[in-house]
N, C-alpha and C positions, 0 to 999 in steps of 0.2 A: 646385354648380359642376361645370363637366365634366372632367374627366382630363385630367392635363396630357400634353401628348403631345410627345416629344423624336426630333427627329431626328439620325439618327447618323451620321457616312461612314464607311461601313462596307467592310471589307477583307477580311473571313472571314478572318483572320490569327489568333494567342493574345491579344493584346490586345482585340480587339474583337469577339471572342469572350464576353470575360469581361466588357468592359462591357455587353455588353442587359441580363444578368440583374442584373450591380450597379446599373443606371441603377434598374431596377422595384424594385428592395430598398430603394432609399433615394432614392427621390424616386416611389412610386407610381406609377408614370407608364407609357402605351404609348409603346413606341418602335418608330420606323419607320426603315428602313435603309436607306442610299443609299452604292452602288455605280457611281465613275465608271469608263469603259474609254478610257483615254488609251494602248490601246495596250501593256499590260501584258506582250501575249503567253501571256498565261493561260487556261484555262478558266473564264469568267464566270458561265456557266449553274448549274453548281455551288450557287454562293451563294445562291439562291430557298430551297434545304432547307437548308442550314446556319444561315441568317441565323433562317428561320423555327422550326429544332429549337433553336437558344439563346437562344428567347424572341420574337421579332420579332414584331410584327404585319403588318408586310408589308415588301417589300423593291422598291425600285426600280431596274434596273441600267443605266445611262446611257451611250450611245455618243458621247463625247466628242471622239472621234479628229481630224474635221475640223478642229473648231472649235478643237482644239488647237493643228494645226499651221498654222492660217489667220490667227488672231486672237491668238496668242499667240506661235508660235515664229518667225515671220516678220516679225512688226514686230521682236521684240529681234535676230534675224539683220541687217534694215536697218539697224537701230541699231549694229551689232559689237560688241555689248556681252559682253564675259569678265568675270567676276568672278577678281580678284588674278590676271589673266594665263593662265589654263587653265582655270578653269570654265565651260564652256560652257549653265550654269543649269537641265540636265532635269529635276530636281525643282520648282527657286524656280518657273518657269513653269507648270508644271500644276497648282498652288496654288492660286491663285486664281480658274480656270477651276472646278476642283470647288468652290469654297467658294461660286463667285457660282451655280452648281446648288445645291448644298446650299439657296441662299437661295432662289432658284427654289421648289425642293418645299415645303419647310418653311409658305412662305407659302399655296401651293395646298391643302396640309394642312393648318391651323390649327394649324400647331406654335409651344407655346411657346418652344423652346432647342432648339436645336443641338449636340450634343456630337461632338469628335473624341478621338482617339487617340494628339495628340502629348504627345511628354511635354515638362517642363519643360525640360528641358535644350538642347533644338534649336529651329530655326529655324519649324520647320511650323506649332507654334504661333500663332508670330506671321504666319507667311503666312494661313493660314486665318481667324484673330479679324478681321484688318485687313482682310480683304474683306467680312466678316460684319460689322464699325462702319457700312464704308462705303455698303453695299447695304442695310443692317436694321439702323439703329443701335438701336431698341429691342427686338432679339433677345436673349434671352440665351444664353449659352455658357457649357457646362459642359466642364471639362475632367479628368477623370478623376485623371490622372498626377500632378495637380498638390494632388490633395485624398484621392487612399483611400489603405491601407494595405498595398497591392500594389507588393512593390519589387523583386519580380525574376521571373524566368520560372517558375521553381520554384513562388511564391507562383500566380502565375496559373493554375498546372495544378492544384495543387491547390486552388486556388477549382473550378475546371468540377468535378472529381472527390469534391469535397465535395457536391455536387447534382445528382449523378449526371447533367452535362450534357455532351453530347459534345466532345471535345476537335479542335480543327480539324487536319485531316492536315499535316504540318510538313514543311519541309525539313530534311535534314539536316546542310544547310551551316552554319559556324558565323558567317555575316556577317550586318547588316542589309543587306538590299538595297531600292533602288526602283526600278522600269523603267517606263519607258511607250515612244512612239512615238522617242523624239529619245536618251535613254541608258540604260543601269544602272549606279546607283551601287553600290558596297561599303565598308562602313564594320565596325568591329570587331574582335574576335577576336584575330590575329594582326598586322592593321593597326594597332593601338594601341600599336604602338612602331614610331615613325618609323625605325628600324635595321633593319625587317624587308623584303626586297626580296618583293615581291609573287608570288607563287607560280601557275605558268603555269594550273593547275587554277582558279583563282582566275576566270578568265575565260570567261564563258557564252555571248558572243556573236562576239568579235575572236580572229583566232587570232594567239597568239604573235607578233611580228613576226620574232623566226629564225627560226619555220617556217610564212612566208609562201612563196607561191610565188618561185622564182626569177629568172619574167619578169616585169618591170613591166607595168601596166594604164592604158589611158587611157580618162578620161570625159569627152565634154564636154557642160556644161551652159549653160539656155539663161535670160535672166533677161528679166524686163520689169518695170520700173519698182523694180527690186533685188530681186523676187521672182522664185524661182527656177519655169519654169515648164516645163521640157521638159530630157531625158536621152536626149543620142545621137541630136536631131534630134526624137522622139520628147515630143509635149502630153500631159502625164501630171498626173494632180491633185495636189492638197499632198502626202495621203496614200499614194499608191503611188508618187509621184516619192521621198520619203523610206524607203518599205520599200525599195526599189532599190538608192539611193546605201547603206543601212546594208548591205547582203547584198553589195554589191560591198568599201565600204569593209573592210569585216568579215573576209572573205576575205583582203584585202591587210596586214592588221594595224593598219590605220588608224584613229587614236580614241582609244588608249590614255591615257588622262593620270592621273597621281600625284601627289597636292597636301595638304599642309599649309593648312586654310583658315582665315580668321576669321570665326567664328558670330558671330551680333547678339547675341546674351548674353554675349558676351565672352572665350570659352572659345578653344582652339585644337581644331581635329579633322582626323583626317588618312581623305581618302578616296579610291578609287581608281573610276576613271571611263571607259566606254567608251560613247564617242560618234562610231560611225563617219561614218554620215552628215551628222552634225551638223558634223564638223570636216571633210568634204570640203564641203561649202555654205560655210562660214566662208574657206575659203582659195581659193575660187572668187568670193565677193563678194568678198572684198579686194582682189583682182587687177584685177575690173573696176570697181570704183571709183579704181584706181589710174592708168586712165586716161579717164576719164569726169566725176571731181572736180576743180574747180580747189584750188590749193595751201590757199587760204585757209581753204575750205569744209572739205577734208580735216582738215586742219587741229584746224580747230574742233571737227569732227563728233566724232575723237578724246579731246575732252575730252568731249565730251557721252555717248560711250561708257560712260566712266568712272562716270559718275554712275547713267547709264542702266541698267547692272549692276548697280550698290548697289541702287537700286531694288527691280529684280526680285529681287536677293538675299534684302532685307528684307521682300519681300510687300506693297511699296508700290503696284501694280499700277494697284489705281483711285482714283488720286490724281491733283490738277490736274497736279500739275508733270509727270509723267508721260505723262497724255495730252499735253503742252504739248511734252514732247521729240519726242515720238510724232509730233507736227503738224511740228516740226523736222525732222527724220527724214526724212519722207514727201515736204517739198521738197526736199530735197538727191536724192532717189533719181528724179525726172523721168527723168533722163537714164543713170541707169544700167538702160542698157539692153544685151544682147551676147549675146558666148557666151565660155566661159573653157574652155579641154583641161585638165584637171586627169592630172595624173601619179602614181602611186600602188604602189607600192614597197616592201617590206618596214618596213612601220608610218610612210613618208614619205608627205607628202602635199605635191605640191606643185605653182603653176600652170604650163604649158605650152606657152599659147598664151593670146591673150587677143584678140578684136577686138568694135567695136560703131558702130552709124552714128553715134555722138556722143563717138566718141573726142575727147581734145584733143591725142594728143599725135602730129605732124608731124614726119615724119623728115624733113623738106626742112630744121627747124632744130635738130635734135637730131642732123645726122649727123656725123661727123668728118671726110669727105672735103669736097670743095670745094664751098662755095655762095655762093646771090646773095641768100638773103634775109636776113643776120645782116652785122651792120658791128663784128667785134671788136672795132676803137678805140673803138666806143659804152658798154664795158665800164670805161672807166678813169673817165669820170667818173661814173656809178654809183657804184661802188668810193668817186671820191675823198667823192661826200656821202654814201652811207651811212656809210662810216668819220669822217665830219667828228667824231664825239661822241668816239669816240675820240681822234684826232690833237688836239683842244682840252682834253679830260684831261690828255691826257701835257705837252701845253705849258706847259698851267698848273702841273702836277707838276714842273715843270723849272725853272720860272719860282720857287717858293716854295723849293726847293729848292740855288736858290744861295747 
């Protein structure tokens, strides 16, 4: 029989450092290593010698960027979808974009299993497996964290330094972080008590919002069909349209957010989250749907936000109902089409201006000085049947009541 051969998503981190050589210790196996670039801001190149000095047999390193923010952060942007009011999802989203690669190579290689790097405790897990069911359900998946004997940082270093295998060069910050094109998360250390106010060093991309500049900034962006497609007049792609808006937001202190979340295992964790550009596109589509949707649609789309969030939260990604909101979605945004002047202000972010050729909303009957197209006395008998359910409650309440 031939060598079982596992592919890994690999990070050149201390964890997945330490898994090559435990994967070939106790499952025989080559393993092969995949490297996605969503954006990281890192040096990529790096990882061919790293991956390959801790055992690898070869290493693939995957430019994901586009497809990231084409195919993934743009449909849940049309969607509005926050998870619990402030996450704007930069992790849950590039989940499943690497796992459905992962699935990609593994297949092109003859790989039996796939192993990651999350541990039990978080969500990654479950984003990663649930794309790897749904793409290759008879893949298997091996998850490290959840089966050795490796249970702290310490353990893992001296695993490498037990086998004389080099140890990957480390930050010295004491958070977990994640970054790609859309945010960096911070999780950890001094965050694990919600009483701790987050420390300005703390922030690697957004400055401070009290030592933002002290003149305000305006951007305006240009959208077609709720995709954002141009900055300042200026057709720019997914991906430099968003290095832009982050390098502006960023400057301005915009992005910031601090949240108390609920993980799908059921835990609480508290992260802190900078997503400049991400939260000036979010306060730019709101705006122009806010006159581009009728009340109803809006409305609705609202709840369907809601859902839509969980979703990507949980790493439901390629799931019917999903693509089925996704199909939802994508009619309600015909029309939202424009441009929005976003304003932008010591860590504010807010719209400015807003117009588009399918506006609905008509100052001839929205104005308060004098007009000819609204008949105010048409307003009382509205009033009197919407109100009828009520006024026949109270009657009857009146009526039992004597």
């Amino acid at each position: 029989m031939s060598k079982l051969k596992v592919l890994l998503a690999y990070s050149g981190g201390l964890d997945t450092s330490v898994i090559i050589p435990w994967l070939k210790e106790n499952y025989d196996c080559e393993v092969i290593a995949m490297a996605a670039d969503v954006g990281q801001g890192e040096e990529l190149p790096p990882l061919n010698e790293k991956a390959i000095q801790s055992g690898a047999a070869k290493i693939y390193i995957e430019d994901l960027k586009e497809e990231f923010v084409k195919d993934f952060v743009f449909p849940t942007l049309k969607a509005g979808a926050v998870y619990e009011g402030k996450y704007l999802l930069g992790t849950s989203m590039a989940r499943p974009l690497i796992a459905k690669r992962l699935v990609e190579i593994a297949k092109k290689e003859g790989c039996g299993a796939i192993c990651h790097g999350a541990t039990g405790k978080g969500n990654d897990q479950v984003r990663f497996e649930l794309t790897i069911k749904a793409l290759a359900p008879e893949m298997r998946i091996i998850a490290p964290w959840r089966i050795w004997d490796i249970k702290s940082r310490e353990d893992a270093i001296a695993y490498l330094e037990a086998r004389n295998l080099p140890l990957p060069v480390s930050k010295k910050r004491p958070y977990s972080m994640d970054r790609n094109l859309w945010h960096l998360s911070h999780e950890g250390s001094d965050l694990e008590s919600p009483w701790n106010e987050p420390q300005d060093d703390l922030y690697l991309i957004c400055t401070p919002p009290e030592k933002a500049p002290d003149t305000p900034a305006y951007v305006t962006i240009g959208f077609e069909a709720g995709e954002p497609v141009s900055v300042d007049g200026e057709k720019l792609s997914p991906v430099v349209l968003l290095e832009k808006l982050n390098a502006l937001g960023a400057a301005h202190g915009v992005g910031i957010d601090d949240m108390v979340e609920n993980r799908l295992v059921g835990m609480k964790s508290r992260g802190v989250y900078e997503t400049p550009g991400g939260t000036i596109l979010y306060e730019a589509h709101r705006a122009l749907e806010s006159i581009t949707l009728d009340r109803d649609t809006l409305h609705y789309k609202q709840g369907v936000a809601l859902k839509f969030a969980e979703m990507v939260y949980y790493g439901q990604w390629f799931t019917p109902l999903r693509e089925a909101l996704s199909a939802f979605v994508d009619s309600t945004q015909r029309s939202v089409t424009g441009e929005v002047r976003v304003k932008l202000f010591k860590g504010r972010c807010v719209a400015a201006g807003i117009r588009s050729p399918y506006s609905l909303y008509m100052e001839e009957f929205a104005t308060f000085s004098r007009d000819e197209v609204y008949n105010q006395k048409d307003a009382e008998g509205f009033i009197n049947l919407f109100g009828l359910p009520l006024k026949v409650k109270a009657l009857a309440d009146q009526k039992r009541n004597k």
